[in-house]
C-alpha positions in Angstrom: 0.0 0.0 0.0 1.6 3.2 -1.1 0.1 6.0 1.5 2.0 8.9 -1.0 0.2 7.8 -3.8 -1.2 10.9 -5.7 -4.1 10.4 -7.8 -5.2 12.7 -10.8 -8.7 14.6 -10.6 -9.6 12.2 -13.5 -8.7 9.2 -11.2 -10.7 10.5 -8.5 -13.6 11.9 -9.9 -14.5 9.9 -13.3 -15.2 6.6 -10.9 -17.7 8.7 -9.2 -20.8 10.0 -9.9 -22.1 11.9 -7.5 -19.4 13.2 -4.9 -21.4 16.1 -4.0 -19.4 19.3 -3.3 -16.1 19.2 -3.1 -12.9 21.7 -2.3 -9.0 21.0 -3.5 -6.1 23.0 -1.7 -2.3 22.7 -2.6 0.5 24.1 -4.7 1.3 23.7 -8.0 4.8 21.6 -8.8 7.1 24.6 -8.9 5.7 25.7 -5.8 5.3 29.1 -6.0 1.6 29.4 -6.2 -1.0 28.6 -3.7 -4.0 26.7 -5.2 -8.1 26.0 -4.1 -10.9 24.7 -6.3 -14.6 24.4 -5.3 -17.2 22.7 -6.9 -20.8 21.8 -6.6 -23.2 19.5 -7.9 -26.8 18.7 -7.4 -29.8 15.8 -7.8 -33.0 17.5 -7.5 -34.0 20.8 -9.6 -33.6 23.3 -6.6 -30.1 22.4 -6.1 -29.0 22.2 -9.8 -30.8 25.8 -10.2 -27.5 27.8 -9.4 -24.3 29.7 -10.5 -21.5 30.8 -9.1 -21.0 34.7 -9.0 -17.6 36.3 -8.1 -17.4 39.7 -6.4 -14.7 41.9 -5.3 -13.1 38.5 -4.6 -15.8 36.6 -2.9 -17.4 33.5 -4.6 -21.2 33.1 -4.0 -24.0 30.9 -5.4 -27.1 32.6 -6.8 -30.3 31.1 -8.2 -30.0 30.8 -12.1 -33.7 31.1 -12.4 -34.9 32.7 -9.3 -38.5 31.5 -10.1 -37.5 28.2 -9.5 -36.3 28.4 -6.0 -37.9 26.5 -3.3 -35.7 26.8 -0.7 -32.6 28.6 -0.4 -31.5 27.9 2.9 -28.8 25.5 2.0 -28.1 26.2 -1.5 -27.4 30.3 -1.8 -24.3 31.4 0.4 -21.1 32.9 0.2 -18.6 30.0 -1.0 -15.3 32.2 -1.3 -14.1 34.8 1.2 -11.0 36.9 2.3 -10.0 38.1 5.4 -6.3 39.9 5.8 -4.2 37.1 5.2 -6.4 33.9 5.2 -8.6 33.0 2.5 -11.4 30.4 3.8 -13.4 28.4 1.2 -16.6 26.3 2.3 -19.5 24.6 1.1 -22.2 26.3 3.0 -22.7 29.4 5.3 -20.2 28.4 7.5 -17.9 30.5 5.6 -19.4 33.4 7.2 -19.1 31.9 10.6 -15.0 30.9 10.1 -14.9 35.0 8.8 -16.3 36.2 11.8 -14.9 34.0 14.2 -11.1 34.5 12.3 -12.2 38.4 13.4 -12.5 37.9 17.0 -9.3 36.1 17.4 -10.6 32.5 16.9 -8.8 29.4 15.4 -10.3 27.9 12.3 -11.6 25.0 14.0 -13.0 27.0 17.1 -14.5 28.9 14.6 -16.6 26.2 13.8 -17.8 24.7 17.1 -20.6 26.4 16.8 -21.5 24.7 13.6 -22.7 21.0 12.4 -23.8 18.7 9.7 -26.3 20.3 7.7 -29.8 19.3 8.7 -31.2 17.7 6.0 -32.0 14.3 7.1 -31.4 11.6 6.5 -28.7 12.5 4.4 -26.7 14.9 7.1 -24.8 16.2 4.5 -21.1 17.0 6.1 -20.4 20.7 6.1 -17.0 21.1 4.4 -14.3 23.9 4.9 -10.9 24.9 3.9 -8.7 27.8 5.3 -5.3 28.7 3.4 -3.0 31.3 5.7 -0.4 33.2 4.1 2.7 34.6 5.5 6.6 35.4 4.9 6.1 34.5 1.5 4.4 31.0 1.8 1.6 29.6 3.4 -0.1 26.9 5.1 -3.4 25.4 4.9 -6.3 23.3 6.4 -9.3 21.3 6.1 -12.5 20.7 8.0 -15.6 18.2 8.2 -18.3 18.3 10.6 -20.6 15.4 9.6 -23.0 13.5 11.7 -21.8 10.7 14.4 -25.2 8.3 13.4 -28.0 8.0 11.6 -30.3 9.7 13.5 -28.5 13.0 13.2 -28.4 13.7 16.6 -24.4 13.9 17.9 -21.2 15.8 15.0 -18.1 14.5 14.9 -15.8 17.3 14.1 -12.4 16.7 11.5 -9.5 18.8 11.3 -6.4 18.5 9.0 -3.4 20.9 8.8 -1.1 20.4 6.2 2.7 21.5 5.1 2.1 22.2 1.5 4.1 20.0 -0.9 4.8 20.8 -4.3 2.9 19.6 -6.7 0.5 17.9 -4.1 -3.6 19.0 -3.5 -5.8 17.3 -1.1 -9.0 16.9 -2.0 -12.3 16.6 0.3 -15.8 16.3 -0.9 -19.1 15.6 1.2 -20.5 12.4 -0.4 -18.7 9.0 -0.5 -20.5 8.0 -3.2 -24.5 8.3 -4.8 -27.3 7.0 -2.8 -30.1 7.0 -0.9 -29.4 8.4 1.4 -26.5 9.7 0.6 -23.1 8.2 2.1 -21.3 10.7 4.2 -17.0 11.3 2.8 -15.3 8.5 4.9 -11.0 9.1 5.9 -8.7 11.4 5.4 -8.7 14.2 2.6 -7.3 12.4 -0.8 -4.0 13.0 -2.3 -4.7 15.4 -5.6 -2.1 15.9 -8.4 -2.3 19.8 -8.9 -1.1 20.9 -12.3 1.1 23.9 -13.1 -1.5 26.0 -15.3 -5.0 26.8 -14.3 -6.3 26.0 -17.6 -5.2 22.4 -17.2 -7.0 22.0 -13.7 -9.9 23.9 -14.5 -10.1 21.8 -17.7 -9.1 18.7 -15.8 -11.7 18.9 -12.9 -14.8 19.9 -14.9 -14.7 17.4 -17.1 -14.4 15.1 -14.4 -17.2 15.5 -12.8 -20.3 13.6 -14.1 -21.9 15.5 -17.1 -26.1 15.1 -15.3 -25.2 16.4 -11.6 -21.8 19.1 -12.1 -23.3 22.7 -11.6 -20.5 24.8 -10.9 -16.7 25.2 -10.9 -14.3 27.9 -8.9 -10.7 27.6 -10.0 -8.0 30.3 -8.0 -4.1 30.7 -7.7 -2.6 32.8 -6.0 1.0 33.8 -6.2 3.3 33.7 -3.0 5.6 36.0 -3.6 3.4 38.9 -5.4 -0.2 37.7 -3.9 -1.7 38.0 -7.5 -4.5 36.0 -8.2 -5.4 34.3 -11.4 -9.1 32.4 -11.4 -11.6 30.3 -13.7 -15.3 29.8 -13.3 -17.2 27.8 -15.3 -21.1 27.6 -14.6 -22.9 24.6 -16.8 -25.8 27.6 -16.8 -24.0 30.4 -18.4 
């Protein structure tokens, strides 16, 4: 058993059809650029009405066809956020909750102790989050999943990772094992992800990746350590 092996997005993804959402964080093999990736997919027509809109640097979802919406409590939040010199990524409104707790002095993880699964039984679907921290020209980053301890929803068993970035390297944590009914909650540690040098190529290499009925949305961003400029994709399957 190799416990280094890395695993293309292809590898990963292709297998499965329904991995839910999902967020990537590493560096790209020259390892001078900081890299994240968030995408989203959905089953039912309220979920697969959405887009991702970027905003003075923050990533949000928004209704494609507002008519349509039924309930937007767990599909329209703010995905992408900056705060000094952390940049938190999530798959719900928790992203909010890491901003404001980063604010008042709290750790990423105590940030989110006020926070759970999501309560959409009997699915529980994890809540997901990544934080990437810059500083003296480098960074570090980490990962989060709060998914539910049984099937009754009723106790969270909270998940954090911290890693050393490694050239080359992503790691990759989505909310689904697998499709089903209900759905399988993400099972082990965050998967080893081969990050490409050019966005083009990961952007490219994710989306089409993902299966072709349930992929909604795609956020792509690098950042570069030593100026802090950002280059990012987004591809929405409604344009």
């Amino acid at each position: 058993m190799n416990i280094y092996e890395i695993k293309t997005p292809e590898e990963l993804l292709t297998p499965n059809p329904y991995p839910g959402r999902g967020i990537v964080i590493g560096m790209t093999p020259d390892g001078l650029k900081a890299v994240t990736a968030y995408f989203i997919m959905g089953r039912s027509e309220n979920s697969r009405n959405r887009i991702f809109v970027e905003k003075d640097g923050t990533v949000l979802t928004e209704p494609f066809d507002p008519a349509k919406v039924k309930d937007p409590s767990l599909i329209i939040y703010n995905a992408v956020r900056s705060l000094d010199n952390h940049l938190i990524v999530t798959n719900g409104d928790q992203t909010d909750t890491i901003y404001e707790g980063l604010g008042r002095g709290l750790s990423f993880s105590e940030s989110l102790e006020s926070r759970c699964f999501e309560p959409d039984g009997p699915n529980w679907t994890p809540r997901i989050s990544g934080l990437l921290t810059f500083a003296g020209g480098g960074f570090r980053y980490q990962m989060s999943i709060l998914k539910s301890a049984n099937p009754e929803g009723t106790r969270c068993n909270r998940f954090t990772y911290a890693y050393a970035p490694v050239a080359g390297v992503g790691h990759f944590l989505h909310t689904y094992a697998e499709d089903g009914d209900p759905l399988p909650t993400f099972q082990g540690e965050p998967e080893r992800m081969a990050i490409p040098q050019d966005i083009d190529a990961l952007t490219e290499s994710l989306w089409s990746s993902l299966n072709e009925d349930n992929k909604i949305s795609l956020y792509v961003r690098m950042i570069d350590l030593t100026t802090g400029e950002t280059e990012s994709r987004l591809v929405n399957k409604h344009q």
